[in-house]
C-alpha positions as CSV (number, residue, x, y, z in Angstrom):
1,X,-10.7,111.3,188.9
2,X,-13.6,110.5,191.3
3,X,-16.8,109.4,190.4
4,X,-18.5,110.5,193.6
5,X,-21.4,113.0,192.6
6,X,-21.3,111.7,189.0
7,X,-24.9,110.7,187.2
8,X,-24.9,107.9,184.1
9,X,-25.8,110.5,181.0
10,X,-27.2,108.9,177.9
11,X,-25.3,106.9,175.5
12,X,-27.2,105.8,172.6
13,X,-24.2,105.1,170.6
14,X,-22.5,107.5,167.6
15,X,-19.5,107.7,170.2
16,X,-16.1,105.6,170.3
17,X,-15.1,103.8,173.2
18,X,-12.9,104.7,176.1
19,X,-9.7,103.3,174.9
20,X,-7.7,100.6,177.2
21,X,-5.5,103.1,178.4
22,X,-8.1,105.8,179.1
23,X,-9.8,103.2,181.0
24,X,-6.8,101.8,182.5
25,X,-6.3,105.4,184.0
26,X,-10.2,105.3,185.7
27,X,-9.2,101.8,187.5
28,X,-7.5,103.2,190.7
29,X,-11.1,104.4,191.3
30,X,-13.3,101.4,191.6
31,X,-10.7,99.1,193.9
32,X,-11.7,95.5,193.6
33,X,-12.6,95.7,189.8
34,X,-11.0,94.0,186.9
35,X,-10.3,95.3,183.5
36,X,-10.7,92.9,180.6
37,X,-7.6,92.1,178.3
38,X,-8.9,94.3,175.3
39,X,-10.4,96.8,177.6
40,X,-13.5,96.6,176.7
41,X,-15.3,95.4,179.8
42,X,-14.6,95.6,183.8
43,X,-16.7,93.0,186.3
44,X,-15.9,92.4,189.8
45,X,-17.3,89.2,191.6
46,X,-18.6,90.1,195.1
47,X,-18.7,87.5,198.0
48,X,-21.9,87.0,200.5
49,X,-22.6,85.1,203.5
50,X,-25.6,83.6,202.0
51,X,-28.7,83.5,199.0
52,X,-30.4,86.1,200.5
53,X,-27.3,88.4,200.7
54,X,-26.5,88.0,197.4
55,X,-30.2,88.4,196.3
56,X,-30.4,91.9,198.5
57,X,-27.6,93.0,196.6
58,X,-28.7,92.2,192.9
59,X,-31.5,93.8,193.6
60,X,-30.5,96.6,195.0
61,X,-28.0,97.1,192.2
62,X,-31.4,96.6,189.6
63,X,-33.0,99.7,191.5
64,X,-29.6,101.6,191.0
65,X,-29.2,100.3,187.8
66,X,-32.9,101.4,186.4
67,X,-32.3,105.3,188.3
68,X,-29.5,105.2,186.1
69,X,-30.2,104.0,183.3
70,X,-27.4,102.0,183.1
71,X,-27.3,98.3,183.2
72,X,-24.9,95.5,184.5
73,X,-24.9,92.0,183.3
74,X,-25.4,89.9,186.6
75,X,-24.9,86.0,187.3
76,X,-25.5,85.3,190.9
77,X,-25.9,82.2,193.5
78,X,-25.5,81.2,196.8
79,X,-23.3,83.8,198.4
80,X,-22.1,85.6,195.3
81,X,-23.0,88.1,192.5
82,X,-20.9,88.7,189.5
83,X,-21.2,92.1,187.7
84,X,-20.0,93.2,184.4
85,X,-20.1,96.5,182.7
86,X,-19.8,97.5,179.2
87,X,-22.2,100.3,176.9
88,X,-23.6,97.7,174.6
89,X,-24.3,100.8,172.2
90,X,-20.8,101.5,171.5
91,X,-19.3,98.1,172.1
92,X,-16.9,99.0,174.8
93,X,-16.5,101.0,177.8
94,X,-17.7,104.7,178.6
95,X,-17.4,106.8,181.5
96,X,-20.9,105.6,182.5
97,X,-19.5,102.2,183.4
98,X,-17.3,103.5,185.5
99,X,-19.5,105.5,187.7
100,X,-22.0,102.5,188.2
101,X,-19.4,100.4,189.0
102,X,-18.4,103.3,192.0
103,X,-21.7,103.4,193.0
104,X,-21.8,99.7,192.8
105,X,-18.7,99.6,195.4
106,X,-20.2,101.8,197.6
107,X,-23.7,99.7,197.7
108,X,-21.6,97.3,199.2
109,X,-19.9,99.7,202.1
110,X,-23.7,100.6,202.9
111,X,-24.9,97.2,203.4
């Protein structure tokens, strides 16, 4: 599956989570991510060449993030940013975290 063309859709909860096998099987689609042991999160750390970099890039991923409507948790410094998905409404993954975290990826081939 390929998230390219794919839009974040509404997820308010009232769903179940993808389960770690169904979310195993979206992986080979956002290289450089890592699922969590229960499967119920991915993050992927990115490396910068400085602050500003990694600043650029939070903030571009907060604009993506907001069109969206689909937020990341982010921790960032001096020449990194940490990202983590999950749909805090369902406590777990959806499909939605895995087409931010494609668009996230290609953020980075852009810049």
């Amino acid at each position: 599956m390929t998230f390219s063309g794919k839009k974040c859709v509404p997820c308010e909860g009232g769903l179940l989570p993808l389960t770690k096998n169904e979310a195993e099987s979206f992986m080979e689609d956002i290289p450089g991510w890592d699922l969590s042991s229960d499967g119920d999160k991915i993050s992927r750390r990115f490396e910068f060449n400085n602050f500003v970099a990694s600043l650029d890039f939070v903030n571009s991923l907060g604009s993506l993030a907001e069109e969206e409507g689909h937020h990341p948790d982010i921790s960032f410094g001096y020449g990194y940013a940490r990202v983590e998905f999950i749909t805090h409404a369902i406590n777990g993954l959806h499909e939605n975290d895995f087409i931010m975290a494609f668009k996230t990826n290609m953020l980075v081939k852009e810049g």
